[in-house]
VOPA-849101 format. One record per residue: residue number from 0; y, z, x of N, C-alpha, C in turn; residue in three letters. Coordinates in Angstrom, 2 decimals, m for minus. Layout:
residues N
+-----+---------+---------+---------+---------+---------+---------+---------+---------+---------+--------+
| num |     n_v |     n_w |     n_u |    ca_v |    ca_w |    ca_u |     c_v |     c_w |     c_u | residu |
+-----+---------+---------+---------+---------+---------+---------+---------+---------+---------+--------+
| NUM |       Y |       Z |       X |       Y |       Z |       X |       Y |       Z |       X |    ALA |
...
+-----+---------+---------+---------+---------+---------+---------+---------+---------+---------+--------+
This chain:
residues 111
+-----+---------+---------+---------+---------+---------+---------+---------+---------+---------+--------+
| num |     n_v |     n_w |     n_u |    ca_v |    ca_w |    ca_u |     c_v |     c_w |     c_u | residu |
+-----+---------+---------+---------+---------+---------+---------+---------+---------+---------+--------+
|   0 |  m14.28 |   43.95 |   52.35 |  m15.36 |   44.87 |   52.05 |  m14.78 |   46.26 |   51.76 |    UNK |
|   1 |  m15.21 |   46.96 |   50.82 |  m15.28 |   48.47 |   50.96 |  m14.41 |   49.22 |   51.90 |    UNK |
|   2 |  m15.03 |   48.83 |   52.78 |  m14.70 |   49.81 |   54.17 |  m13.35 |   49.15 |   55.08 |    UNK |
|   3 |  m12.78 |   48.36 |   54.79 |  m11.78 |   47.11 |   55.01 |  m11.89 |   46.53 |   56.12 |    UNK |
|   4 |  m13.15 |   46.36 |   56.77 |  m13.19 |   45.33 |   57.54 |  m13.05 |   44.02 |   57.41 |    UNK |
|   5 |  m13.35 |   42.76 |   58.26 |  m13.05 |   41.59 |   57.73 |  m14.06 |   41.08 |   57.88 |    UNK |
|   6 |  m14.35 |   40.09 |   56.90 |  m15.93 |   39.19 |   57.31 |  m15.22 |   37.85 |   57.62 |    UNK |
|   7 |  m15.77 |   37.14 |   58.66 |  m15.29 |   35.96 |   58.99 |  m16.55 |   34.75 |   58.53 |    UNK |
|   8 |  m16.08 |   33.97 |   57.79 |  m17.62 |   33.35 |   57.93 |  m17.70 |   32.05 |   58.59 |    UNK |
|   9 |  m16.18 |   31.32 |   58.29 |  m16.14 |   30.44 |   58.97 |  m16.42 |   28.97 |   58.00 |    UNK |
|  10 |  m16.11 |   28.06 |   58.32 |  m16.06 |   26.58 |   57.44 |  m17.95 |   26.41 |   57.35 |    UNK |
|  11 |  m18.34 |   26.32 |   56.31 |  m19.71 |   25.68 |   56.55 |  m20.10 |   24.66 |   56.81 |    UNK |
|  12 |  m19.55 |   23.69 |   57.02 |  m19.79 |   22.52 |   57.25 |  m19.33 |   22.48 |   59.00 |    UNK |
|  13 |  m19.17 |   23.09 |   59.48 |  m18.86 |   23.54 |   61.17 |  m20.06 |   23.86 |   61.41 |    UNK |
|  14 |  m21.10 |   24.61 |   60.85 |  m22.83 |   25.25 |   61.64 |  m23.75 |   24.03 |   60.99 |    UNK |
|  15 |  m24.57 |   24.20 |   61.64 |  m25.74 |   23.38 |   61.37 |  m26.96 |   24.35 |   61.62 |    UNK |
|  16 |  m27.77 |   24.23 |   61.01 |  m29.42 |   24.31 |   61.44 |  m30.06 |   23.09 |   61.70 |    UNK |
|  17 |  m30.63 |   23.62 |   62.75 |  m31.57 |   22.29 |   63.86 |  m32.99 |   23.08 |   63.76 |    UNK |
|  18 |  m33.67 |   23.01 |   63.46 |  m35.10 |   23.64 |   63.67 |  m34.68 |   25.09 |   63.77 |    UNK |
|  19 |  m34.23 |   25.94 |   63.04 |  m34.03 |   27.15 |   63.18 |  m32.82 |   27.70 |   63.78 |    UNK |
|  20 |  m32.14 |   26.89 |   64.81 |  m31.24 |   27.24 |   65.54 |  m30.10 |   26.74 |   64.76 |    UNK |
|  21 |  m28.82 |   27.90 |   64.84 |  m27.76 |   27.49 |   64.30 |  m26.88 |   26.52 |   65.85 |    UNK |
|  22 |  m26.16 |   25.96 |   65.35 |  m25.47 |   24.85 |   65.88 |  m24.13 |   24.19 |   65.23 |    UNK |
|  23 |  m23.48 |   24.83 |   66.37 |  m21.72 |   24.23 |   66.27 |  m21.81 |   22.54 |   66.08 |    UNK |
|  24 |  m21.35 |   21.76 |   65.26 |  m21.07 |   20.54 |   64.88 |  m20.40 |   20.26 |   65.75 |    UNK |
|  25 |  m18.79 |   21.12 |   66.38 |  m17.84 |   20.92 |   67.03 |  m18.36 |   20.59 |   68.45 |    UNK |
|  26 |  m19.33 |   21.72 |   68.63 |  m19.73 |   21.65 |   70.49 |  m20.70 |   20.48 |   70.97 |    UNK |
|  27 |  m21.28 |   19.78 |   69.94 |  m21.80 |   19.09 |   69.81 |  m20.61 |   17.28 |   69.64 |    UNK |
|  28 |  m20.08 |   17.39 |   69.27 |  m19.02 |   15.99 |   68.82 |  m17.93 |   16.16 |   69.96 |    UNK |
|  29 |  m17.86 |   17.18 |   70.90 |  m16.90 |   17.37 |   71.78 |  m17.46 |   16.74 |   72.98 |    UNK |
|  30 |  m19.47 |   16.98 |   73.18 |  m20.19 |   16.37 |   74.57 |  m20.05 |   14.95 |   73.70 |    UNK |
|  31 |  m19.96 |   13.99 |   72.46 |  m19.80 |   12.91 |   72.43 |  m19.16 |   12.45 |   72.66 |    UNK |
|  32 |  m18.15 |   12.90 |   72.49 |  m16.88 |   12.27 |   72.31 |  m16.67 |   12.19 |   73.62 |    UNK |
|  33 |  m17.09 |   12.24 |   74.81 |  m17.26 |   12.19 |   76.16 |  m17.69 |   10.73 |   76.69 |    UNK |
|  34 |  m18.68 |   10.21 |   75.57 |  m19.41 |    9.06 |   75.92 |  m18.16 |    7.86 |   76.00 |    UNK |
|  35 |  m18.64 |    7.12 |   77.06 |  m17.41 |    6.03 |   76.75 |  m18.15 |    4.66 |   75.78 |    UNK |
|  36 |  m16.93 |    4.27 |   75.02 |  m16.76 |    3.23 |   73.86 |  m16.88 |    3.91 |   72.64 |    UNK |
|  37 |  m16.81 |    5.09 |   72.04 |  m17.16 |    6.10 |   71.20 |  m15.73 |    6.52 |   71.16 |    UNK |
|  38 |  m14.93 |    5.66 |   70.05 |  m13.87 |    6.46 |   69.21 |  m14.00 |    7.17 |   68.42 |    UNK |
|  39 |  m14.25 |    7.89 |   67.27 |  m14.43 |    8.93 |   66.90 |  m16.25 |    9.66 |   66.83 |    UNK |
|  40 |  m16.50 |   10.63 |   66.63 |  m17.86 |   10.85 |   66.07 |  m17.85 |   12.10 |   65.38 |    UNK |
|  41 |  m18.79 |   11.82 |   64.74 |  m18.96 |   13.72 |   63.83 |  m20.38 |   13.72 |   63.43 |    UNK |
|  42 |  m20.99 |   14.66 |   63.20 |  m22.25 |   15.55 |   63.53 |  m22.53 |   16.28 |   62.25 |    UNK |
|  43 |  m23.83 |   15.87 |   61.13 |  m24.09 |   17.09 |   61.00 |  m25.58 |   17.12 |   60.14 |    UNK |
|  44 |  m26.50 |   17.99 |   59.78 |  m27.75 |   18.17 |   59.56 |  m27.73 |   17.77 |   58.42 |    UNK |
|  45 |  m28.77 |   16.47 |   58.75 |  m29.54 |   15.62 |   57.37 |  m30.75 |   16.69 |   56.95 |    UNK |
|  46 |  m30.85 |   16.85 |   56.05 |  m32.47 |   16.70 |   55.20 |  m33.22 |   15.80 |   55.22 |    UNK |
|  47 |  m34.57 |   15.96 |   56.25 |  m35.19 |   14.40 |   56.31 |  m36.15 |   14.83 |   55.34 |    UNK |
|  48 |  m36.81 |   16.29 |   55.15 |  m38.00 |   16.37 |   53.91 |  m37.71 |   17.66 |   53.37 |    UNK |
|  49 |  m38.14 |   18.53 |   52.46 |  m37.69 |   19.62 |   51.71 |  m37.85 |   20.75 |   52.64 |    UNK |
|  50 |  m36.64 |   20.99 |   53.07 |  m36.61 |   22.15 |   54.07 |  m36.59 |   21.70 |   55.72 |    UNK |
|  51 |  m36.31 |   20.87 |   55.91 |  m36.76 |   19.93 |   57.93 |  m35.31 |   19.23 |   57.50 |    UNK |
|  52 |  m34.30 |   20.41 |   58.17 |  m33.16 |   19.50 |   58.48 |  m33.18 |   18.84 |   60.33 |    UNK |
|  53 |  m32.39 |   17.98 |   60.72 |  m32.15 |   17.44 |   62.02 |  m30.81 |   16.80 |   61.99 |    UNK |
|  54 |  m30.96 |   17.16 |   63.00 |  m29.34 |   17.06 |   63.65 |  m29.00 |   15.36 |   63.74 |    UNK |
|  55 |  m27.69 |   14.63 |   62.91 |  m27.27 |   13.30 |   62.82 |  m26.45 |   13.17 |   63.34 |    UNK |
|  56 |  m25.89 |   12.05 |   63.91 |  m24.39 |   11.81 |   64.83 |  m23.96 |   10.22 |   64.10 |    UNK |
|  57 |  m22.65 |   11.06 |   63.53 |  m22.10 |    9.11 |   63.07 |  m20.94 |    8.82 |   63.29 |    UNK |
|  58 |  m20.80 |    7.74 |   64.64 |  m19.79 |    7.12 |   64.92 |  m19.32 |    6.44 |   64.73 |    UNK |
|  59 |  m17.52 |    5.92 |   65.45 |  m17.01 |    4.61 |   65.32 |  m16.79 |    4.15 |   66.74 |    UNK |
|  60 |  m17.00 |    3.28 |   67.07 |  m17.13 |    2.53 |   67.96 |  m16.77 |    1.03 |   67.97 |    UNK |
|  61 |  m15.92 |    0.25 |   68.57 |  m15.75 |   m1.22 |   68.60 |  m16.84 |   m2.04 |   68.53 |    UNK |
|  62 |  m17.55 |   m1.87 |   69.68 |  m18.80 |   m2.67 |   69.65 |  m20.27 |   m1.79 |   69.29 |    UNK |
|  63 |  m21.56 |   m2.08 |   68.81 |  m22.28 |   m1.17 |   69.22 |  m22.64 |   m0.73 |   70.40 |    UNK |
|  64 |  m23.59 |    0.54 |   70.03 |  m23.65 |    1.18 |   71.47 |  m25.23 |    1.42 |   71.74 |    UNK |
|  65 |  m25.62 |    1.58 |   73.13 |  m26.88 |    1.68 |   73.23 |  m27.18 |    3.23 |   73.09 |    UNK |
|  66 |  m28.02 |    2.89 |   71.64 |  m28.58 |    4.15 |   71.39 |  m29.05 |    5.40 |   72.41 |    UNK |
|  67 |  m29.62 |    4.46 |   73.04 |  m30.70 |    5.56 |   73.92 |  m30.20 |    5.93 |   75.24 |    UNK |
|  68 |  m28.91 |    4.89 |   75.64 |  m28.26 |    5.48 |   76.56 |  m27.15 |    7.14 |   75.95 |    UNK |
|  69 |  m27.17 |    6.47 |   74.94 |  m26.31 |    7.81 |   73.96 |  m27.20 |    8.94 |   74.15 |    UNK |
|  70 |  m28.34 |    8.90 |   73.45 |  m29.17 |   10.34 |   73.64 |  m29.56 |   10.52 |   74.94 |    UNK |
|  71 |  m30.00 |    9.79 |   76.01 |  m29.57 |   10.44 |   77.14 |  m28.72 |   11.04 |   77.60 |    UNK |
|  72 |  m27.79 |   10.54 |   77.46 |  m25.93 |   11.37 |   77.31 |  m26.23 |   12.52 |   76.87 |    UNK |
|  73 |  m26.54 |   12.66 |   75.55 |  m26.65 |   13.66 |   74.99 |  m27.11 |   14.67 |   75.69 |    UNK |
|  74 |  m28.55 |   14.74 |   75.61 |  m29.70 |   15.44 |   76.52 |  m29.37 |   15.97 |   78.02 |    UNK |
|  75 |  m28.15 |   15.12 |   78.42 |  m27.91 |   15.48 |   79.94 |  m26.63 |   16.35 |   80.04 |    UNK |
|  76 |  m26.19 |   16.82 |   78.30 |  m25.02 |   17.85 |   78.38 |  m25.44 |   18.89 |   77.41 |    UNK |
|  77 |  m26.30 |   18.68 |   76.54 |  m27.06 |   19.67 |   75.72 |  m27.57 |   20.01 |   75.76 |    UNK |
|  78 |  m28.11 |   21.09 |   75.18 |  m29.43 |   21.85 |   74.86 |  m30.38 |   20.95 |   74.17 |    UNK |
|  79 |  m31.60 |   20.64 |   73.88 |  m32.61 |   20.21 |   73.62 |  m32.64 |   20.25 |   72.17 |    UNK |
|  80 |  m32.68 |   21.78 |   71.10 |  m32.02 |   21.27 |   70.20 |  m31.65 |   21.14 |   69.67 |    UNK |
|  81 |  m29.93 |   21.36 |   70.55 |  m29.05 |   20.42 |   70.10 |  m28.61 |   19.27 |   69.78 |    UNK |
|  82 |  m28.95 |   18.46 |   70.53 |  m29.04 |   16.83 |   70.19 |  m29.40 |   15.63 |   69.44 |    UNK |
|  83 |  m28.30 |   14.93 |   68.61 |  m29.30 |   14.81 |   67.78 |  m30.25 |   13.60 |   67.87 |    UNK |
|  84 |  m31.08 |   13.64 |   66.85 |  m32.41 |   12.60 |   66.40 |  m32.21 |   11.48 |   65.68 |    UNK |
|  85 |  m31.03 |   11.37 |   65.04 |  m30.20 |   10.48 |   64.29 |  m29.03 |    9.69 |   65.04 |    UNK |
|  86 |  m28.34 |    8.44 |   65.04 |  m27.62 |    7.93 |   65.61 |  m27.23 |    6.98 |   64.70 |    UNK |
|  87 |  m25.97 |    6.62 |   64.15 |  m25.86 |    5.80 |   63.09 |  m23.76 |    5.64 |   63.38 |    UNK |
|  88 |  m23.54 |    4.10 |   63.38 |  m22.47 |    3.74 |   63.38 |  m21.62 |    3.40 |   62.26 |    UNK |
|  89 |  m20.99 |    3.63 |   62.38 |  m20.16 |    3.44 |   60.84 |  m18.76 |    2.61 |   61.04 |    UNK |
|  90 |  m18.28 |    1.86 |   60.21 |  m16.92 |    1.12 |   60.12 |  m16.08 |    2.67 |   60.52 |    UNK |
|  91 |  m15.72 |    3.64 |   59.90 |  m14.91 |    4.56 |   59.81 |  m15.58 |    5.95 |   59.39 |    UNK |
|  92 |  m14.78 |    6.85 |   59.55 |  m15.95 |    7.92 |   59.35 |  m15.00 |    8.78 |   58.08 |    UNK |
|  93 |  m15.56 |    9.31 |   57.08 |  m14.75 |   10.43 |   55.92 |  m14.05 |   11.23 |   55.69 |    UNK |
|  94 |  m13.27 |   10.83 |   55.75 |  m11.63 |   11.73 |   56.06 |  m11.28 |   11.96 |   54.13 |    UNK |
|  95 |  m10.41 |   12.62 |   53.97 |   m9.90 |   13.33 |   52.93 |   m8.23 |   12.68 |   53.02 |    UNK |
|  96 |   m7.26 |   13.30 |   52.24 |   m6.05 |   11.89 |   52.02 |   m5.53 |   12.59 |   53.17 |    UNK |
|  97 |   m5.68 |   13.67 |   53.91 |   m4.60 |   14.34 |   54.95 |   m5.37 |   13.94 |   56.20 |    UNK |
|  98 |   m6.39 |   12.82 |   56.25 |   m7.00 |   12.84 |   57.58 |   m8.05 |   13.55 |   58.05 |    UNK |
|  99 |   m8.11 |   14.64 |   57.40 |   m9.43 |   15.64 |   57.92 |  m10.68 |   15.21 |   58.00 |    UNK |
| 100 |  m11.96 |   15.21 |   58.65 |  m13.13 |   14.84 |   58.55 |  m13.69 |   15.39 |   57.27 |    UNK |
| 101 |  m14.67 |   14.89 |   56.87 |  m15.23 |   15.33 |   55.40 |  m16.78 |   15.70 |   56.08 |    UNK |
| 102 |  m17.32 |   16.11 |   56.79 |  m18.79 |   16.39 |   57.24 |  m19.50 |   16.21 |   56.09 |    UNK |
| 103 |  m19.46 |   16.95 |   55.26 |  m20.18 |   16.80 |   53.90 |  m20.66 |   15.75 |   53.14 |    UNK |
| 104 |  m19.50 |   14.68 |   53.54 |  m19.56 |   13.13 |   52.75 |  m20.81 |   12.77 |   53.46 |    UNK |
| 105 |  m20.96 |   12.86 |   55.31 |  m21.99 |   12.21 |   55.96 |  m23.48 |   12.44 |   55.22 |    UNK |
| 106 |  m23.68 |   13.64 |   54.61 |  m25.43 |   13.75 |   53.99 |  m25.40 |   12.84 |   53.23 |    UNK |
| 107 |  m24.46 |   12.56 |   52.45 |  m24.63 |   11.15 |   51.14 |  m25.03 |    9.89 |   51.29 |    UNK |
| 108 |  m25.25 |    9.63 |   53.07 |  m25.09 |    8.34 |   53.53 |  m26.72 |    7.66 |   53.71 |    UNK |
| 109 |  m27.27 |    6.86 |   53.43 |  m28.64 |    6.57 |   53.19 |  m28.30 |    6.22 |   55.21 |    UNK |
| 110 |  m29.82 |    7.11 |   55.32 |  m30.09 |    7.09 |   57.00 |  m31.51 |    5.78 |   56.77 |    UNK |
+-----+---------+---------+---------+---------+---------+---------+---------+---------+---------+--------+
C-alpha cells in the first residue's frame, strides 16, 4: 500500500463462510482429524442455493463411518456454526502433483 504497510490476506481457500461467520477450514479438519478411522479430511463451503453457502467435510477413511456419530464429534469440539452439515467420503481426496490439498476441487463434487 501507499503507506508501506503489509496486507496479509491469506490463501482463500483456508476461510469459509458458514451463515455469515468466517471460518478456518484448518481449525475445523484439525477437530476431525481427531475422530478415529478418519485418515485424511478437508473442509470447505458448498453453495447449496444462490448465496446459502454450508460448511462440507470430505473424507478418507477405510471403512465407512457413522455419520452422526461424526457430527456429534463435531458438535462436542465446535462451535455450532462451525460444523459441518455435509459429510461425504471419498476414495482419496485432491491433491495437486506436489501433494497439496486442492480445497477448491471439493465444490466441483456433486453432493
Amino acid at each position: 500500500t501507499p503507506d508501506y504497510s503489509i496486507l496479509y490476506h491469506g490463501r482463500s481457500d483456508d476461510m469459509m463462510n458458514a451463515g455469515g461467520y468466517r471460518v478456518s477450514s484448518i481449525e475445523v479438519e484439525t477437530q476431525l482429524n481427531a475422530f478415529e478411522g478418519i485418515d485424511a479430511v478437508a473442509v470447505t463451503d458448498i453453495e447449496v442455493k444462490p448465496d446459502v453457502y454450508v460448511i462440507a467435510a470430505f473424507y478418507t477413511a477405510a471403512q465407512d463411518i457413522d455419520e452422526d456419530a461424526l457430527d456429534t464429534f463435531a458438535q462436542s469440539r465446535l462451535s455450532p456454526y462451525k460444523c459441518p452439515k455435509i459429510y461425504r467420503r471419498l476414495a482419496q481426496l485432491p491433491t495437486n502433483p506436489n501433494g497439496k490439498l486442492q480445497r477448491r476441487q471439493l465444490r466441483d463434487i456433486e453432493i
